[in-house]
N, C-alpha and C positions, 0 to 999 in steps of 0.2 A: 860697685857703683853701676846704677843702670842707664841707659844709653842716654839721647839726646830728648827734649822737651819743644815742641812746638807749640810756641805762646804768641795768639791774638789780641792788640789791645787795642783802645777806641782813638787812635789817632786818625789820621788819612789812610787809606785804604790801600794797600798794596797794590803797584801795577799788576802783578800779576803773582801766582801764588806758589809755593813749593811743593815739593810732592811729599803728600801722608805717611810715601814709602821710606822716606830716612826719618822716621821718627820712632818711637817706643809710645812716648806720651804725646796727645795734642787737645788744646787746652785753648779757649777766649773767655772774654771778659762779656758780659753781657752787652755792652753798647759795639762791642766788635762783631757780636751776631750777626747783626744787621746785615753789613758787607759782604760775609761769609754767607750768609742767604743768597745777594740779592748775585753775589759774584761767580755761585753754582756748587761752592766747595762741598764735597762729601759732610755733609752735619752729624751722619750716625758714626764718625769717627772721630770725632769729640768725647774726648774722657771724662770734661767738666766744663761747667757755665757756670762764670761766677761774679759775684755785682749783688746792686739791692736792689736792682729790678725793676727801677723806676722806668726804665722805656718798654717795659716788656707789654706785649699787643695785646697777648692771651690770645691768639688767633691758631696759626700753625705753628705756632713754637710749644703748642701746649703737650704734643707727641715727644716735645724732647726733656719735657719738665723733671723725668727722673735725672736728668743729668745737672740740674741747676745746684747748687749750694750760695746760698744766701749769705751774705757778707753786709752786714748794717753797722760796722763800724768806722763812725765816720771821721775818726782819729788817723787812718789809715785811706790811703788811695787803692784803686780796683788793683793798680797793676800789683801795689807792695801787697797785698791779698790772695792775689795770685799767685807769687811767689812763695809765700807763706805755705798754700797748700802743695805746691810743688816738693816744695823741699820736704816737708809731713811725708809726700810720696816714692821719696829717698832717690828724687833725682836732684842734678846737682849742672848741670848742659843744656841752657836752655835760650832758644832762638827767640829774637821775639822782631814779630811785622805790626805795625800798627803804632810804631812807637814815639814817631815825629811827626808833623804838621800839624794841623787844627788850629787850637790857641795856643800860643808857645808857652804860655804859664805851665799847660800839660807838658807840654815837654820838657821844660826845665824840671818841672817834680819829676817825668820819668827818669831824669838821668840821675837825680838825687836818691830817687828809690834804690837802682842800679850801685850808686857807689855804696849806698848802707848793706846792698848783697854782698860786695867786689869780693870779700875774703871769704863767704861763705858758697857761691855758684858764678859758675863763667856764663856769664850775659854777655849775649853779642845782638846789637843790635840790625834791623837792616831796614833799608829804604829804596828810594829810586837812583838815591845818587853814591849812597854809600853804606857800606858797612861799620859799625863804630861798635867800639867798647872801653873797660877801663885795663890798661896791663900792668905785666908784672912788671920787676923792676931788669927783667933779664928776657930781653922778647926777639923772638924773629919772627919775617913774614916773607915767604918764597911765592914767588909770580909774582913779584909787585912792579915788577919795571913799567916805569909809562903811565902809572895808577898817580892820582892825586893822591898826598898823605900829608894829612892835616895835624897836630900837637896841639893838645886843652891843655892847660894847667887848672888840677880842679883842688885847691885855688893856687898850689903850688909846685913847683916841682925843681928839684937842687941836683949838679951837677949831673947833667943829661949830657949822653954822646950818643951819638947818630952816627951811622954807616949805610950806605947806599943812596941816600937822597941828594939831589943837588944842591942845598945849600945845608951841608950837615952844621952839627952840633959838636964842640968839645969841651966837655965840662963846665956849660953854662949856665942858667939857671932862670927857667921862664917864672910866670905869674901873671892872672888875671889883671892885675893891677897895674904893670907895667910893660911886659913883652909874654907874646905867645908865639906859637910857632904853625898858623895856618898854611894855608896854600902852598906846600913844597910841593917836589912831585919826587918819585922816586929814579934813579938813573943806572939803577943797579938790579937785576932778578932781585935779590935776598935785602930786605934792611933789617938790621938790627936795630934794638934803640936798648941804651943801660944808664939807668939814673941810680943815686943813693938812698932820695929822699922827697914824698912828696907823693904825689899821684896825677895820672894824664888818661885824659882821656884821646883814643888813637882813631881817626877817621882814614880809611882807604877808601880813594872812588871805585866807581863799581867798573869805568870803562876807560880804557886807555886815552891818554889824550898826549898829542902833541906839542912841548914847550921846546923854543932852541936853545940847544945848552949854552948857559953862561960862566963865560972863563974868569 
């Protein structure tokens, strides 16, 4: 298996950006160019541009034209495209910035992309306020104390128990439709979360925050 994947999509633009240097592959979508331009990031470490090109200027992007691959299928979204060619490149770790804000229509399809991956690449999402992905049914996450930690049920998820949060879980069972499990915070370094059945999507904030604990 080879290392990790750094992947740019056309959502809102990352506060600011990671470094090249913990990557193997790094990879945007062609509407994510843009930012990547205008933001200063290194462009000739870009292993691929990919999209159908309809914003493409033909100006000073035309230097980086060997690295475009064309995706006109429009049965398929840029990110699930990109993905597509990732895995082709036999990675399976892949970061992705750009993945939230804009129109949320975008966003709900990126996370819908994301769960049709879940069992084939670990996608982990990031933004300004948090990190998100889909987990397993047997997870932990160390440094979390003091960190928001959010529960999606996408669209369900059956007998979940939680350890280290302040309002845990025992053998409950959320749902879109009826209960989820946002806004906890965690009260413990390490949480675990162990369900049987279902799938959740797990939001940690990115920066500690203060709640008074509730007895």
């Amino acid at each position: 298996m080879k290392d990790k994947t750094l992947l740019f999509i056309n959502g809102d633009a990352p506060k600011s950006l990671p470094s090249p240097a913990n990557y193997e592959l790094i990879a945007c979508t062609d509407g994510a160019f843009h930012y990547l331009k205008r933001m200063g990031f290194p462009l000739d470490k870009l292993a691929f541009i990919s999209g159908d090109f309809d914003s493409h200027s033909g100006s000073d992007e035309d230097m980086y034209e060997e690295k475009f691959i064309l995706t006109l299928d429009q049965e398929k979204t840029d990110f699930h495209k990109a993905l597509e060619i990732i895995q082709d490149k036999g990675f399976s770790e892949v970061d992705v910035f750009g993945g939230s804000g804009g129109e949320q229509d975008h966003f709900l399809g990126n996370l819908t992309v994301a769960f049709a991956f879940k069992d084939l690449m670990n996608i982990k999402f990031y933004d300004e306020f948090s990190e998100y992905y889909f987990i397993s049914n047997h997870f932990t996450l160390k440094g979390a104390k003091n960190r928001m930690i959010s529960l999606y049920p996408f669209p369900s998820v059956n007998n979940i128990t939680t350890k280290g949060l302040n309002w845990p879980l025992t053998n409950e069972s959320l749902s879109i439709t009826s209960r989820i499990g946002t806004r906890n915070f965690a009260v413990e370094d390490e949480v675990s979360i162990e369900y049987e059945s279902g799938d959740v999507l797990f939001f940690a904030g990115n920066k500690e925050i203060e709640y008074p604990t509730i007895y």
